[in-house]
N, C-alpha and C positions, 0 to 999 in steps of 0.2 A: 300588423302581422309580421312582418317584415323587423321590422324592432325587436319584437317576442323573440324570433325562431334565430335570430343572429345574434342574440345575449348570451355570450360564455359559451359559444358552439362555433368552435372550428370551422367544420367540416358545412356547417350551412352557411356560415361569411363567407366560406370561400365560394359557393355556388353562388351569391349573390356577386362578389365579387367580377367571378366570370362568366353572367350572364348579362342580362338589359336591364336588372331589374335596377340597378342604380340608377340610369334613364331615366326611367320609369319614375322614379322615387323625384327625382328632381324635377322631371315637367309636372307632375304631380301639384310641386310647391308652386312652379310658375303657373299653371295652369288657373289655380283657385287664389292665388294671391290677388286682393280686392273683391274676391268676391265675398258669397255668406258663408259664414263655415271657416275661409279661407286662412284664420291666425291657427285655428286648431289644429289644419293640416300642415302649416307652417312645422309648428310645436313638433308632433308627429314624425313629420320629414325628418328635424334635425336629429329626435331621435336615433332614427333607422340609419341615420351618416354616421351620429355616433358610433354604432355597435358596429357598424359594418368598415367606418373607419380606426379601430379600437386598435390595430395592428400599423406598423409602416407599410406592408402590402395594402392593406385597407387604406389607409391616408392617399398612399398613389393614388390609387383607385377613384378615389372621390376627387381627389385633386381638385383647379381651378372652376369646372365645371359644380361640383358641389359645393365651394365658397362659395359662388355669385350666385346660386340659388339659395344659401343662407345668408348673404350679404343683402342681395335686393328684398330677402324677408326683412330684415332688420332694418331698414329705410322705411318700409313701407309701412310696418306696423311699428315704429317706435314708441308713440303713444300708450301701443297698447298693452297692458299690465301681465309681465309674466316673460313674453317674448323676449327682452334684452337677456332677463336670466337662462331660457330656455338656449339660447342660441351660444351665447358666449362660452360654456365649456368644449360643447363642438366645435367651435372655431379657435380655440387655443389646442384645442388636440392635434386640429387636421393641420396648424401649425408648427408641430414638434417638427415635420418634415420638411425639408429646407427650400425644396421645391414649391410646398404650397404656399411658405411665409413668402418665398420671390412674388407670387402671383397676387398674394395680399395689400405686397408695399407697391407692385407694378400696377395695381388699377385704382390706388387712390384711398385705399378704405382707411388706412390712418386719419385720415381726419371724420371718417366715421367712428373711429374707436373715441377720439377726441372726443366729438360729441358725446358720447357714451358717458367718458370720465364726468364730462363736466356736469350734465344731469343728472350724474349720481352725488348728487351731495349727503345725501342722510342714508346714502346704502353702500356702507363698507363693503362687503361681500363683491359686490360688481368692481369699485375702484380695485380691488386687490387682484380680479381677475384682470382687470387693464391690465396690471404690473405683471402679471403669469403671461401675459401676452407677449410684453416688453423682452421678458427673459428668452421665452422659445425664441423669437424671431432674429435676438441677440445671440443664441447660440450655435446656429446653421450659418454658415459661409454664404448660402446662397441668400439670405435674407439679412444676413448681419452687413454687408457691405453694401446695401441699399440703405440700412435703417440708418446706417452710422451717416450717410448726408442729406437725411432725407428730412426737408426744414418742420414739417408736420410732428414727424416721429421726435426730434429732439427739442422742441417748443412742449411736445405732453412730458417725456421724461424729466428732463430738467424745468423748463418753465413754468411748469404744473403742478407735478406729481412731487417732484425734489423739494421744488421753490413752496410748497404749501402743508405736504405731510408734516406733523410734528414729529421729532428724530428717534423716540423711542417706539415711534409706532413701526408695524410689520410693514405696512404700507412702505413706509419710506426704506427700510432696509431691504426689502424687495428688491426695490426698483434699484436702489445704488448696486443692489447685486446683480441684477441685469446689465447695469451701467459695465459695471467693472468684467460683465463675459463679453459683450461687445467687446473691448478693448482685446481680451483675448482672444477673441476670434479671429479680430483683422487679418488677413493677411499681410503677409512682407511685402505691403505696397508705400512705398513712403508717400507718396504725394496725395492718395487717399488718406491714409494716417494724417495727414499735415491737414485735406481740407476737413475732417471728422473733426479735429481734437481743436482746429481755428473755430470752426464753428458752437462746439462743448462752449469754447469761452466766451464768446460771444452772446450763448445764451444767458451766460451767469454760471459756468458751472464751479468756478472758482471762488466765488463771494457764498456759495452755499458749503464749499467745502469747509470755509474758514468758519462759518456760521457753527455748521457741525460742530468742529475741531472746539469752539471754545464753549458751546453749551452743551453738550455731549461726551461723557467720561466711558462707553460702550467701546471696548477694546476691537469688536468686531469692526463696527463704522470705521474707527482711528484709523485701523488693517486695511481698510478697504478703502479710503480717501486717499491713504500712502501710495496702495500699490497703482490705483486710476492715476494720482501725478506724477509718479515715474513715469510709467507709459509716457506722458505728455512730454517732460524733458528730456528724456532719451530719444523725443524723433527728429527734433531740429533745435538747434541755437534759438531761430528767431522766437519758437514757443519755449522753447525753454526762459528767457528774457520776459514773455509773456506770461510765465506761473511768477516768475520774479516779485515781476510787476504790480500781479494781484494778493502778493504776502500772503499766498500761502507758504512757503517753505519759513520764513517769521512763524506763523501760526504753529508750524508742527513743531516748533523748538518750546514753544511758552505752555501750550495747553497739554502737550503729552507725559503721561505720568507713567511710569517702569511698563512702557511697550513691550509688548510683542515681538519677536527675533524677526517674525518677516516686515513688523511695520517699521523696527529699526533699521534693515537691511534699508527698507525703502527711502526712509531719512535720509540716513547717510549719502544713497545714492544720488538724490533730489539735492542736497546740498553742494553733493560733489558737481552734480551736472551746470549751479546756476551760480558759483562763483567764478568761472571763470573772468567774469567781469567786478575791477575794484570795488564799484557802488555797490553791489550787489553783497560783495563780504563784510563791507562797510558795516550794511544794512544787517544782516544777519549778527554779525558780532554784537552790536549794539543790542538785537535783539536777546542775546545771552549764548551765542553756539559755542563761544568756547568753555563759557560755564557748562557748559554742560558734557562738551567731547572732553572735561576734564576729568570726568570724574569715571568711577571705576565700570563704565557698560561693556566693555569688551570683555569682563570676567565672567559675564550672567550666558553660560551655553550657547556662546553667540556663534556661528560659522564662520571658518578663516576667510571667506569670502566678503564678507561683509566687515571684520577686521580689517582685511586688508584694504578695502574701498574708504575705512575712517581713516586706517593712515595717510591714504592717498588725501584725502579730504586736507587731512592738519598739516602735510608735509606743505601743500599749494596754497595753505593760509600761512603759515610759517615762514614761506618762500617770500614773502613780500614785507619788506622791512617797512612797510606804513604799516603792517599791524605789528611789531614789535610791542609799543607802548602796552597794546590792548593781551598780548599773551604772556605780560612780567609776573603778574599775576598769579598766573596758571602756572608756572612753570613746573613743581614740584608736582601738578596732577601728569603733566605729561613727559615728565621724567621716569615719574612710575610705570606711566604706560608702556614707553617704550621698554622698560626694566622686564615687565612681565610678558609682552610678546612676543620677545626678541627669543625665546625659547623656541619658538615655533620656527620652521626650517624654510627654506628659500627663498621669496620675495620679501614674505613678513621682513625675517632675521635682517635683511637689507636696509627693509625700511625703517625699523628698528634703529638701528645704527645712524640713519641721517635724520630722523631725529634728535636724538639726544646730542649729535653736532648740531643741529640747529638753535636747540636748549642752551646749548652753552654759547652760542652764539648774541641769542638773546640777553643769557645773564651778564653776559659782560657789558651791555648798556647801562645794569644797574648799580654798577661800584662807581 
């Protein structure tokens, strides 16, 4: 009854809201859980949460108290046929709210969801709701800054869900899309940032990105591998060294074909951040970066921002006369470039300018 009269009616959620009957509803499920009867009223209960938590007022409401009466349902009867499905929309709902996802990650139920994923091998529907889980709890501050170190939670997205989805499935684009609101969520805490994105790597989540990058041509993934490794080398030197290390920014030079303006922006940036170090340019040249910063990408609707971070890019690979040899070559692409930037007014026009003294610089090794 309870379910009925709270279905697309205001004005009776709200009475339930601000009565006992949510109480009610909940010892309800504790009361009959093990006994005969008891999965239906299960069923039932999560129902009556649903509708009456259909609203953020309603999510409050039900809060932590109505998770653990839908969580210890879900223990108890997992066996039994219907209940995982039954439960798990209610419980990705009363997660939208960031307060209830805290309460979620705080008593442990990730490695119930774990469980969840892993017994669903022949039922898509359920895995795809893990990943709808992933995303709510990655998009609340109050649940995203638990999830981001929390070893349960990034062992299922990565070690599981990343490490097993095939790339064109929704499954896997899901969950990197989750991946990638974590990242924006964090807060400006570096040292959280630092242990989240140590630990991302640790799981693997860089040997999956390259995975991607070279058997997946989906512009969206490409967009969304770029912009998670920036995050990761703009928070410290020593991770930045560590994406180095595991070739991806290599990868994103060889496997990407006429990107995207934000997944170029993110290139650029990634490359900017991880040559600081010789081997590291070494490394990338060899892999083809300046074949490629050679050629005309700064002409395709690119932003001065992102312009301007490749010059900075080619001026600090230009700057070090052990790649002389490697940019003789190129000179005539980045002759042009600077020809046709150099229009553009303030920094650019500057860096414009110390280029093509650095171009001439180069060519004079080659008389």
């Amino acid at each position: 009854a309870v379910c009925n009269v709270c279905h697309d009616n205001p004005k009776h959620r709200d009475f339930a809201i601000n009565s006992n009957i949510l109480e009610q509803v909940c010892c309800a499920m504790d009361e009959h859980r093990g006994k005969d009867g008891g999965d239906k009223v299960h069923e039932t209960g999560c129902m009556a949460l649903r509708n009456i938590g259909s609203t953020p007022q309603g999510q409050g409401a039900v809060g932590p108290r109505g998770l653990k009466a839908i969580t210890d349902g879900v223990e108890h009867y997992f066996e039994t046929p219907g209940i995982i499905k039954s439960s798990m929309g209610v419980l990705c709902n009363l997660c939208v709210l960031g307060s209830n996802g805290k309460s979620f990650i705080e008593t442990g139920k990730l490695k119930l969801w774990t469980k969840i994923y892993d017994d669903a091998v022949n039922q898509y529907p359920i895995r795809l709701g893990c990943a709808a889980m992933i995303h709510n709890l990655a998009s609340k501050q109050e649940s995203c800054v638990l999830l981001a170190v929390n070893d349960d939670g990034l062992g299922l997205i990565i070690g599981k869900i990343l490490k097993d989805a095939p790339h064109d499935s929704a499954l896997f684009g899901n969950t990197l899309k989750g991946l990638a609101a974590l990242m924006y969520t964090l807060p400006p805490n570096k040292q959280l940032k630092i242990q989240c994105m140590t630990k991302m790597i640790e799981v693997g989540i860089l040997d999956i990105f390259n995975r991607t990058l070279k058997e997946s041509k989906n512009k969206e993934l490409e967009e969304l591998v770029a912009t998670i490794t920036v995050s990761i080398v703009q928070t410290s030197i020593p991770l930045a060294q560590r994406v180095a290390d595991g070739d991806t920014p290599e990868y994103l030079i060889t496997c990407l074909d006429n990107p995207t303006a934000q997944t170029l922006h993110c290139c650029v940036s990634i490359w900017f951040y991880v040559t600081d170090n010789y081997n590291n340019q070494k490394a990338l040249i060899n892999g083809g970066l300046l074949k490629f910063l050679s050629t005309p990408w700064y002409q395709n609707y690119i932003k001065d921002d992102t312009i301007r971070i490749g010059l900075s890019l080619v001026l600090k690979l230009i700057g070090n006369t052990k790649n002389y040899d490697s940019f003789r070559p190129f000179c005539d692409g980045f002759e042009e470039m600077a020809t046709f930037c150099e229009k553009k007014s303030g920094d650019i026009g500057k860096q414009c300018k110390s280029l093509k003294e650095d171009v001439a610089s180069v060519r004079k090794g080659m008389k």
